[in-house]
C-alpha positions as CSV (number, residue, x, y, z in Angstrom):
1,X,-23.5,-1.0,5.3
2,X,-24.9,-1.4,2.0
3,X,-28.1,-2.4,0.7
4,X,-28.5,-6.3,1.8
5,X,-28.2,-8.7,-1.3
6,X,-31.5,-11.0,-1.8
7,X,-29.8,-14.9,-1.3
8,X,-26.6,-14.0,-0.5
9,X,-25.6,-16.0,3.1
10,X,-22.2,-14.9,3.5
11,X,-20.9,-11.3,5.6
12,X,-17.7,-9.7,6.0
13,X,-17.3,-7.8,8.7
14,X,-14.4,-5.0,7.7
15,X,-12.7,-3.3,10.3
16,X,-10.4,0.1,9.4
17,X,-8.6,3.0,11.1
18,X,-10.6,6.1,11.6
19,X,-8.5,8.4,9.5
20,X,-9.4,7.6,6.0
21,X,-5.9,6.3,3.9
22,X,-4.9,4.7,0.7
23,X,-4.1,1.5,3.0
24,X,-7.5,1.0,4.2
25,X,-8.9,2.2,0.8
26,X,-7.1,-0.7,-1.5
27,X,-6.9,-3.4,1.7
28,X,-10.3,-3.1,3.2
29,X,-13.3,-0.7,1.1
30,X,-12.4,-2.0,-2.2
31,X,-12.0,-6.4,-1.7
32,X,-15.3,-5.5,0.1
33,X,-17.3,-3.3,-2.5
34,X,-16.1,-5.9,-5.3
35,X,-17.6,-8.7,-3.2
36,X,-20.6,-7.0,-2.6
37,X,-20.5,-5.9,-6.8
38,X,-20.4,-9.2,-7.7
39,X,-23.3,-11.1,-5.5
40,X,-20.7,-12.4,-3.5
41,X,-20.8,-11.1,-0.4
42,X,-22.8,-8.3,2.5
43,X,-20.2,-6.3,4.4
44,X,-19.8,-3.9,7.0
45,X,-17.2,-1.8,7.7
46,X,-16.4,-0.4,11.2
47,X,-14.3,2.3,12.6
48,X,-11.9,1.1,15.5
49,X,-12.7,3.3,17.8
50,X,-16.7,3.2,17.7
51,X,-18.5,1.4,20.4
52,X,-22.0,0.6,19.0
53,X,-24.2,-2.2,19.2
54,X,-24.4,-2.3,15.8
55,X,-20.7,-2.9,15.0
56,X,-20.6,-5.6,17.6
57,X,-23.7,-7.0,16.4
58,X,-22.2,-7.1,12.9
59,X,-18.9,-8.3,13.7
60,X,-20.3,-11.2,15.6
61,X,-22.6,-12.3,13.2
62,X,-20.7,-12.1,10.0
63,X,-18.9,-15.5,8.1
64,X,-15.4,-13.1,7.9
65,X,-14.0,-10.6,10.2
66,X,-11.0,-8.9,8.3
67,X,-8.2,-7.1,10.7
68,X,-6.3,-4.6,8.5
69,X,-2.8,-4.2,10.3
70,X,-4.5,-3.6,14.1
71,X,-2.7,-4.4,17.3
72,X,-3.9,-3.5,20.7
73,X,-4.9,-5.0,24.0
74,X,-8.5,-4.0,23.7
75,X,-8.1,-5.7,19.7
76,X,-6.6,-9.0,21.3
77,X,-9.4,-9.5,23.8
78,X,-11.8,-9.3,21.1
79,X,-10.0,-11.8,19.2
80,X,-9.3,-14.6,22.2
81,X,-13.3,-13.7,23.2
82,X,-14.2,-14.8,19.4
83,X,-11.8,-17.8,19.2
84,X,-13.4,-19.2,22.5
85,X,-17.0,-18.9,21.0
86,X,-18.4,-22.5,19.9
87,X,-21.0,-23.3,17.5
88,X,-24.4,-23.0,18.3
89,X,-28.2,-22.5,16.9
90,X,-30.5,-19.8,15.8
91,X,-33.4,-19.2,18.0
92,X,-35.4,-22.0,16.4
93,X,-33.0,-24.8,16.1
94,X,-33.1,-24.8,12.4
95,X,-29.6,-23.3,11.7
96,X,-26.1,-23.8,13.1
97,X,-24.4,-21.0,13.3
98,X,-20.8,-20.1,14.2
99,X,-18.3,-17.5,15.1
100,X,-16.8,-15.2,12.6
101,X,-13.5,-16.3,11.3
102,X,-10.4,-14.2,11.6
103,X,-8.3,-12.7,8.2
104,X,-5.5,-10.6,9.5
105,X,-4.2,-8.1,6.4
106,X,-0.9,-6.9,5.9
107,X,-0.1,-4.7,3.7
108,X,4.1,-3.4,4.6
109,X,6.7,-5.4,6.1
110,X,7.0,-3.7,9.3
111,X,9.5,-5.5,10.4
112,X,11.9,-3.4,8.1
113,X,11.1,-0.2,8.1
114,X,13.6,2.1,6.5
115,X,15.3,4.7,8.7
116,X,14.6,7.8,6.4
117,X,10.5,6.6,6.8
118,X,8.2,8.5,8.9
119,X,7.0,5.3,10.5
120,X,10.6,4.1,12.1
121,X,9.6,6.5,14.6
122,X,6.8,3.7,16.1
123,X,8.3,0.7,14.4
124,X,11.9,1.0,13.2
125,X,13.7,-1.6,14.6
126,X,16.8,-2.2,12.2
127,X,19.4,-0.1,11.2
128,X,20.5,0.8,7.5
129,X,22.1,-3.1,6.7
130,X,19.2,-4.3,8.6
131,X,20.5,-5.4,12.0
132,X,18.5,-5.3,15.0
133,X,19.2,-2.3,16.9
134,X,19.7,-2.3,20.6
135,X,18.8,-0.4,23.8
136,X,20.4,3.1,23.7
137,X,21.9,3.0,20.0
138,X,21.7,5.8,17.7
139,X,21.7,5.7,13.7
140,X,23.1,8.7,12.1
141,X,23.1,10.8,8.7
142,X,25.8,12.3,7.0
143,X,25.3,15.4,5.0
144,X,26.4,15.4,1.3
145,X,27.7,18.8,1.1
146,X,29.8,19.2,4.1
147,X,30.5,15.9,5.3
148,X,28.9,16.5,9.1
149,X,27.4,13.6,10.8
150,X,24.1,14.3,12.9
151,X,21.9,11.8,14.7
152,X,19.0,10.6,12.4
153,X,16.9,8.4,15.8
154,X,18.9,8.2,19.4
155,X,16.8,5.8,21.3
156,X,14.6,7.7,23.9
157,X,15.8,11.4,22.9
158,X,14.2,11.8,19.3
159,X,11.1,13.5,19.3
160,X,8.9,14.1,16.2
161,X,5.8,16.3,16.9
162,X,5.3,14.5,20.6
163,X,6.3,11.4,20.2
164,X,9.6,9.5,21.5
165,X,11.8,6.8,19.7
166,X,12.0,4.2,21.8
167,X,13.9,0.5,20.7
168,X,12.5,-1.6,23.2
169,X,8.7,-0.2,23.1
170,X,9.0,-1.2,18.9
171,X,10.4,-4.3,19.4
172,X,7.6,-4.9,21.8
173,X,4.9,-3.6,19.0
174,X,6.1,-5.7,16.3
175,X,6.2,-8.9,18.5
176,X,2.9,-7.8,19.6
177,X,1.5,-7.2,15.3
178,X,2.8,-10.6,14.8
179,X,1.0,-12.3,17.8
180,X,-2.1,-11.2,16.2
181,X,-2.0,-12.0,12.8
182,X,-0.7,-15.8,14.4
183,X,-4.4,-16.0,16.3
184,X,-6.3,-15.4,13.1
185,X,-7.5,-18.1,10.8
186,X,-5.7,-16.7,8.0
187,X,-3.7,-13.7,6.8
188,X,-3.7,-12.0,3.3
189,X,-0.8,-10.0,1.7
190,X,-1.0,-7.6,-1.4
191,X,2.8,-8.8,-2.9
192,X,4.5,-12.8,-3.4
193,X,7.5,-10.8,-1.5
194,X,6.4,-10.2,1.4
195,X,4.5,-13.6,1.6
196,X,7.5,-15.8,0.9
197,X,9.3,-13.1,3.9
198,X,6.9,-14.3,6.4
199,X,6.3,-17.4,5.0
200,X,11.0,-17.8,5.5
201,X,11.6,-15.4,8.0
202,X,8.7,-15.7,10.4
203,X,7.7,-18.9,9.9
204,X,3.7,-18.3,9.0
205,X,2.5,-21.3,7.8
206,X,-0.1,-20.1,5.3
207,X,-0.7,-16.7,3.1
208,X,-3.3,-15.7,0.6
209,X,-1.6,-13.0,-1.6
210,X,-4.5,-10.6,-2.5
211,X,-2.4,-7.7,-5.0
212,X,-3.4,-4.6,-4.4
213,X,-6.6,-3.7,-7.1
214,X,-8.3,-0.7,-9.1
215,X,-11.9,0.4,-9.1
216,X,-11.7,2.4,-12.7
217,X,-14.7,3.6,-11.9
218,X,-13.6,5.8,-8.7
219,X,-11.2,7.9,-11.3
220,X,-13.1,10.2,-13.0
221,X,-12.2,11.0,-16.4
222,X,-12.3,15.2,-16.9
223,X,-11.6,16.6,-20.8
224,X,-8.9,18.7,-20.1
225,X,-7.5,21.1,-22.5
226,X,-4.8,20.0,-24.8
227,X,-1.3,21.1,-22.4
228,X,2.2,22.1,-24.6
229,X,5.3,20.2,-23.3
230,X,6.1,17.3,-21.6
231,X,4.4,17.0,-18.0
232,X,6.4,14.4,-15.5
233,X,4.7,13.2,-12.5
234,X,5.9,12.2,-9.0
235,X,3.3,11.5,-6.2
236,X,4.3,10.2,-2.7
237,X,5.1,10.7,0.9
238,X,8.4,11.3,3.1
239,X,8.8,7.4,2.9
240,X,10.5,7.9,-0.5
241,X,13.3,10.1,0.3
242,X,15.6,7.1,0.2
243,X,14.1,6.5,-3.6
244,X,14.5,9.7,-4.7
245,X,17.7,11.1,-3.0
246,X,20.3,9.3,-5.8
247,X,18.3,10.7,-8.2
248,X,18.7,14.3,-7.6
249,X,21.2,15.5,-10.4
250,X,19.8,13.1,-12.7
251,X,16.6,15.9,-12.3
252,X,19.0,18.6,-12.9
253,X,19.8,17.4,-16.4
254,X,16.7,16.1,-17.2
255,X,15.3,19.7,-16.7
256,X,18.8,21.6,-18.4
257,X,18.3,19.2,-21.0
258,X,14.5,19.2,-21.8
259,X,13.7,22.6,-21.3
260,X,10.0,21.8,-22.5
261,X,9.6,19.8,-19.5
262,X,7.2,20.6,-16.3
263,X,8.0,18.0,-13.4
264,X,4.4,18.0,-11.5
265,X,5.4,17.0,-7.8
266,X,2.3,16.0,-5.1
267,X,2.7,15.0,-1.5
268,X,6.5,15.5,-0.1
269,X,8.5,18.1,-1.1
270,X,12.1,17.1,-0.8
271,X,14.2,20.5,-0.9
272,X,17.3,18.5,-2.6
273,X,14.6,17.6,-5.2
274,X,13.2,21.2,-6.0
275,X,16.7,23.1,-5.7
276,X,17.4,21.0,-9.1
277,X,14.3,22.7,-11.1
278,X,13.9,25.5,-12.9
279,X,11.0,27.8,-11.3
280,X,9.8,27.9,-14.5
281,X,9.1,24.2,-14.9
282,X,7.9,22.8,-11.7
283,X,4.2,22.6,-10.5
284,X,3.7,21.8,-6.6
285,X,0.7,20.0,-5.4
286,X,0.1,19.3,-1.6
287,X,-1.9,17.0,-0.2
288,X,-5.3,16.6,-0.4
289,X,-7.5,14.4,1.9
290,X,-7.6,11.4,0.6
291,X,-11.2,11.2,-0.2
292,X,-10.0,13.5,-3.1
293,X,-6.9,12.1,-4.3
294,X,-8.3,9.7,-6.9
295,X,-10.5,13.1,-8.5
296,X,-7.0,14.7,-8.1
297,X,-4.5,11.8,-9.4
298,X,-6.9,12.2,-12.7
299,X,-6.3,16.2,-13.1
300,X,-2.6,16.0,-12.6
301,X,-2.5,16.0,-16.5
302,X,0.6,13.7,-16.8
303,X,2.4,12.1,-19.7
304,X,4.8,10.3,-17.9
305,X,4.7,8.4,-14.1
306,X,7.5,8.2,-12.2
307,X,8.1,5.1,-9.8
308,X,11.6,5.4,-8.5
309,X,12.3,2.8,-6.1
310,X,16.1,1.7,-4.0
311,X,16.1,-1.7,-4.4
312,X,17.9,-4.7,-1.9
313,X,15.8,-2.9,0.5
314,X,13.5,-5.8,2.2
315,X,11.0,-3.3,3.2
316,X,10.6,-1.7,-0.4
317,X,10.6,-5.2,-1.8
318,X,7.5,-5.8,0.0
319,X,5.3,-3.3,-1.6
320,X,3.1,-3.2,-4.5
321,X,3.2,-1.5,-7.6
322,X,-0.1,1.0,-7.4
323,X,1.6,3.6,-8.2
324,X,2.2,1.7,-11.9
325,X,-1.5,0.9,-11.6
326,X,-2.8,4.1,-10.6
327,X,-0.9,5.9,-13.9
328,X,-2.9,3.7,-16.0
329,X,-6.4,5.1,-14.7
330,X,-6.6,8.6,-16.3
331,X,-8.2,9.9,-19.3
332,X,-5.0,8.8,-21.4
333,X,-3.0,6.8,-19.8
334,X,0.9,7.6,-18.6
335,X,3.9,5.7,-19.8
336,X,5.8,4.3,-16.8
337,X,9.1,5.0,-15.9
338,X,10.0,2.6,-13.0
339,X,13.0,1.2,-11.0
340,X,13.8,-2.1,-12.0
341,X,13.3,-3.1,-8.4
342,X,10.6,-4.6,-6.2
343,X,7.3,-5.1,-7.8
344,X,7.7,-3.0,-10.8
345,X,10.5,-5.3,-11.6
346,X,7.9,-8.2,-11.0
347,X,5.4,-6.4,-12.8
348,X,6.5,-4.4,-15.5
349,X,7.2,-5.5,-19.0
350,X,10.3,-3.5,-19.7
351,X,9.9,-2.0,-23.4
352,X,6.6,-3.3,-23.6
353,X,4.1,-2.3,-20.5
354,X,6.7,0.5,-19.1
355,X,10.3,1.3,-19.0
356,X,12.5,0.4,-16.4
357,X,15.9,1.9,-15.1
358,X,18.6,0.7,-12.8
359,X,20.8,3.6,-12.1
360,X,20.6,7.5,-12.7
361,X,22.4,7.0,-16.0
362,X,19.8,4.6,-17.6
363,X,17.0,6.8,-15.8
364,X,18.5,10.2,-17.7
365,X,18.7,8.2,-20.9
366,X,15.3,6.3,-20.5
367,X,13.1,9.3,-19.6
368,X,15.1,10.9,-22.2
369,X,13.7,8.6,-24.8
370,X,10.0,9.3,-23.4
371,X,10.3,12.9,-23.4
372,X,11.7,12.8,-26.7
373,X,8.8,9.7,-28.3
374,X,5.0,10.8,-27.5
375,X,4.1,7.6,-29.9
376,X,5.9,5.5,-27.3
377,X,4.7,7.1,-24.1
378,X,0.9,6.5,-26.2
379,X,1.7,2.9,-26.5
380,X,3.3,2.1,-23.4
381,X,0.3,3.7,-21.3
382,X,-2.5,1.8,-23.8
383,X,-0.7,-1.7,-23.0
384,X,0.4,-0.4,-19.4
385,X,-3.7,0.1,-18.7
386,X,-4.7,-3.6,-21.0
387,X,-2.3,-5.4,-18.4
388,X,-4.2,-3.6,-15.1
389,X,-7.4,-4.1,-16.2
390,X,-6.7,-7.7,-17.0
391,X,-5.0,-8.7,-13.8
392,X,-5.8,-5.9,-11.6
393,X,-9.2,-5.1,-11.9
394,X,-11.4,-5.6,-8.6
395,X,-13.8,-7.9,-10.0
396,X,-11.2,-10.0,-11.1
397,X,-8.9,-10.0,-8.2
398,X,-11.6,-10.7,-5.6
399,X,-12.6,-13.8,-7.1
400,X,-9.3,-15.5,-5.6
401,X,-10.0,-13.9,-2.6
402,X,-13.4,-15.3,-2.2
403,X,-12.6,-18.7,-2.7
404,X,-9.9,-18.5,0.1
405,X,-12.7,-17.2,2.7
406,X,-14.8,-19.7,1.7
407,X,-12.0,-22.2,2.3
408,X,-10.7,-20.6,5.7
409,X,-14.5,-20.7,6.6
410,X,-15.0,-24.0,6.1
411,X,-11.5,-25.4,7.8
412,X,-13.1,-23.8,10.9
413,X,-16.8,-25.3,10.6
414,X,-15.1,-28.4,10.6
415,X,-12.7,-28.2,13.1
416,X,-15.9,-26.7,15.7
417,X,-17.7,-29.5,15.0
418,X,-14.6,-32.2,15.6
């Protein structure tokens, strides 16, 4: 809990997941900490699982209690207890005072989670087109290279590390993530895409998109040593094999081509991915926790920042572009290289603020050009970085934001004392 701001009579009460993630960094500590920054706002954050008195003293009494993508029947009773609570008075009858009011935060549409993501083994529902799978189906791979077909998920056989794939139990879960975010007072989003999904698909009557936002100040900004060559970054999880997998010989040339090149790969390692580089001109980085990746994401050194992304892919279209904001935060900033898909599409100036590529032809012939043009790559990143910290900056962003607790706030003041 931070240091209590002298005048300021409005709390949020934050509540995460106890393992520390990008998610809960961009959707829950940093809205908060720019409220807070900017006289706005008090808040507390609290871990799910602790049972103190001072977290349930602190939810209770705050104006806002923002639910960052929780489910649970322990989560739902606390929600019904608080929207059975009535208005009352402070211990002297001076002040009427009210329950908290409820902000449930999504950040992915979980509704469509790819396949080939880690997560479809808790919450994949669809198959590749996107059709609801049933009990007992199974959803297959085919191997490039020899044409055998393998199962990918057969409903209550797949195990990853201990836990089962199960249809019925996921369709359950995401019924049960949408009952919850129905009971709060409000619900915020980080893209227009997946706002205008629930808004069409699911029928949610209201939606405050929040985009994801930056805290430059959490970057630190080393003086590295001048590097030689061209250094090409790719940072991300499992989640983005489906991205990366057309891209594979497009890699190949790139690095046959560009033999000045280093491709500097963090997170996942796809083996398709690596076989296509040169020893020689790859660097591996595994995963740090995430309390270090923005000191990290600074020290990667990179001149350009690769976003691949498969488009007509619902989940995918969901997302937000951080990884295009995140390039923009190091010393010098990295010229984008993005799909033209999703929110880079949305986002990205193509030619001006970054490049974008549709197809592994234009993606060889556009990083081509940056590899080729460090006057380029210097311009792109300067305006890529002008653009983020004019529309993505956490002291601007959480402006909107406040206004639209403020108005949720009010709406139920009103309707308790009706």
């Amino acid at each position: 809990m931070p240091r209590p701001l002298e005048d300021v009579n409005f709390g949020i009460f934050g509540l995460e997941h106890e393992k520390a993630s990008a998610c809960v960094y961009y959707r829950v500590q940093v809205p908060l900490r720019a409220l807070y920054d900017l006289g706005l706002a008090n808040f507390y954050i609290g871990r799910k699982e602790d049972v103190t008195e001072d977290k349930h003293m602190a939810m209770l009494s705050s104006d806002i209690v923002l639910l960052f993508s929780m489910f649970g029947p322990g989560l739902t009773t606390t929600i019904e207890t608080i929207k059975g609570m009535k208005a009352g008075w402070n211990n002297t009858k001076t002040e009427r005072i009210y329950p908290p009011s409820l902000i449930f935060d999504a950040d992915d549409n979980f509704d469509h989670v790819h396949p080939f993501n880690e997560a479809f083994i808790r919450l994949g529902t669809r198959d590749y087109s996107g059709r609801l799978l049933k009990k007992g189906d199974i959803l297959t791979t085919t191997f490039e290279k020899d044409g055998s077909v393998i199962p990918l998920w057969e409903d209550e056989k797949t195990n990853r590390n201990g836990e089962i794939f199960n249809i019925e139990r996921n369709l359950k879960t995401n019924e049960e993530i949408h009952r919850t975010a129905r009971r709060c007072d409000g619900m915020t989003v980080p893209s227009p895409a997946l706002a205008r999904y629930l808004k069409e698909t699911k029928q949610y009557d209201e939606i405050y998109v929040y985009p994801n936002s930056i805290i430059p100040e959490d970057y630190p900004q080393p003086r590295l040593a001048p590097h030689e060559g061209v250094r090409i970054l790719w940072q991300g999880g499992g989640s983005h094999m489906v991205d990366w997998f057309p891209l594979r010989e497009a890699v190949r040339e790139i690095s046959l081509k560009y033999p000045q090149v280093k491709w500097v790969i963090a997170g996942t390692a796809f083996k398709w991915v690596m076989d296509n580089i040169p020893e020689n001109q790859l660097e591996f980085w595994d995963w740090v926790p995430y309390e270090a990746y923005r000191t990290t994401r600074t020290i990667y050194d990179a001149d350009i920042n690769l976003c691949p992304l498969k488009g007509n892919n619902l989940f995918n279209n969901s997302k937000s572009a951080i990884k295009f904001y995140e390039g923009c935060m190091p010393t010098i900033p990295e010229a984008t290289l993005a799909a033209n898909a999703g929110p880079y599409a949305e986002e990205i100036k193509d030619g001006e603020t970054g490049l974008l590529y549709n197809d592994p032809a234009e993606f060889v012939e556009k990083l081509g050009i940056l590899i080729e043009n460090a006057e380029l790559r210097r311009t792109l990143g300067e305006r890529a970085r002008s653009w983020v910290m004019e529309n993505r900056h956490y002291k601007k962003t959480a402006l909107g934001l406040f206004e639209y607790f403020q108005e949720v706030r009010s709406r139920k003041k009103i309707a308790l004392e009706a």
